[in-house]
LOTORTI-488393 format. One line per 3 residues: number of its first residue (from 0); their letters; for each residue z, x, y of N, C-alpha, C. Coordinates in Angstrom, 1 decimal. Atoms other than C-alpha are relative to their C-alpha. Last residue first. Layout:
<atoms>
NUM	A	Z:X:Y:Z:X:Y:Z:X:Y; ...
</atoms>
This chain:
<atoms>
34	XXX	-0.8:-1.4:-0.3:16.1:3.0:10.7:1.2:-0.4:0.0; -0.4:-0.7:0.9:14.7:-0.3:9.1:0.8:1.4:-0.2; -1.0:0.8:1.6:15.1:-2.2:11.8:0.8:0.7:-1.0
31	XXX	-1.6:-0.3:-0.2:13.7:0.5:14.2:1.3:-0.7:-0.7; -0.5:0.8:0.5:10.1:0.4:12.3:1.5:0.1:0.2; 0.7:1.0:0.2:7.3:1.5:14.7:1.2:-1.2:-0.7
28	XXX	0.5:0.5:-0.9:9.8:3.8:16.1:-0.9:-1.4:0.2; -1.4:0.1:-0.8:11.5:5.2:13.4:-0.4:-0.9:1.2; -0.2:1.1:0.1:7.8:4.9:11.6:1.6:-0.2:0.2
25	XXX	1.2:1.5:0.0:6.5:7.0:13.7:0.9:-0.9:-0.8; -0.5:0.0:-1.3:9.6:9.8:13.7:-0.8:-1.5:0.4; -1.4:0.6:-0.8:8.8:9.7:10.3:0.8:-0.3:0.8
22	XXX	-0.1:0.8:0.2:5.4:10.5:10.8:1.2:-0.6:-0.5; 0.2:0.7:-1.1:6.3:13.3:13.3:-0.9:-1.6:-1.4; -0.6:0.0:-0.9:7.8:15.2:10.7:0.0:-1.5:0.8
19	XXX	-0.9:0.9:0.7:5.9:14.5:7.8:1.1:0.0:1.4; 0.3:1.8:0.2:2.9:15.5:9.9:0.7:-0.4:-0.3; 0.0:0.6:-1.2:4.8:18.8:11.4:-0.4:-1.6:-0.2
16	XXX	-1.0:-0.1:-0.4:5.3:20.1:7.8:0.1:-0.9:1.3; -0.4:1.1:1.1:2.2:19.6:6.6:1.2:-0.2:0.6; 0.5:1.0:-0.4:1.2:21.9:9.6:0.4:-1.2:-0.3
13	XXX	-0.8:0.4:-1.0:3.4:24.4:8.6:-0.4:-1.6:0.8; -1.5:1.0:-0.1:2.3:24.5:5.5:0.5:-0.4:0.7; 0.3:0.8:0.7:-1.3:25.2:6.2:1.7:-0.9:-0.4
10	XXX	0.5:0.7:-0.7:-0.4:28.0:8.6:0.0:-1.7:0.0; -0.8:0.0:-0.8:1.5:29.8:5.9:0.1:-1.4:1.1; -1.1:1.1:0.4:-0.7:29.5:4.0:0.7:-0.3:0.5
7	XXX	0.6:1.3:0.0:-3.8:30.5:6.4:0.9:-0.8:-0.8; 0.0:0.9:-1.1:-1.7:33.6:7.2:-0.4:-1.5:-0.5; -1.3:0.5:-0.4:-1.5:34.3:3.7:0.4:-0.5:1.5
4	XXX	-0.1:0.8:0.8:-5.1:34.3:3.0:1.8:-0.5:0.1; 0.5:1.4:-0.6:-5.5:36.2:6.1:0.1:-1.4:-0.6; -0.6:0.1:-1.1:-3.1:38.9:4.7:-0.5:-1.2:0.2
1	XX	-1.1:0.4:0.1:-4.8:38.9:1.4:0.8:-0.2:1.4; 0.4:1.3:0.6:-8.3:39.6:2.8:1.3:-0.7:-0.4
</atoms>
């Protein structure tokens, strides 16, 4: 049960990780001005 509970953080972070990514990359794109 601990294992899968750490997978799923793990998991969970990574994810978060990818949205701030790729919304930054969005608004580089949406907003090239300001980049």
């Amino acid at each position: 049960m601990a294992s899968i509970t750490k997978n799923e953080h793990k998991s969970y972070g990574m994810g978060l990780h990818d949205e701030v990514l790729t919304g930054r990359t969005q608004q580089t794109f949406f907003n090239p001005e300001e980049g």
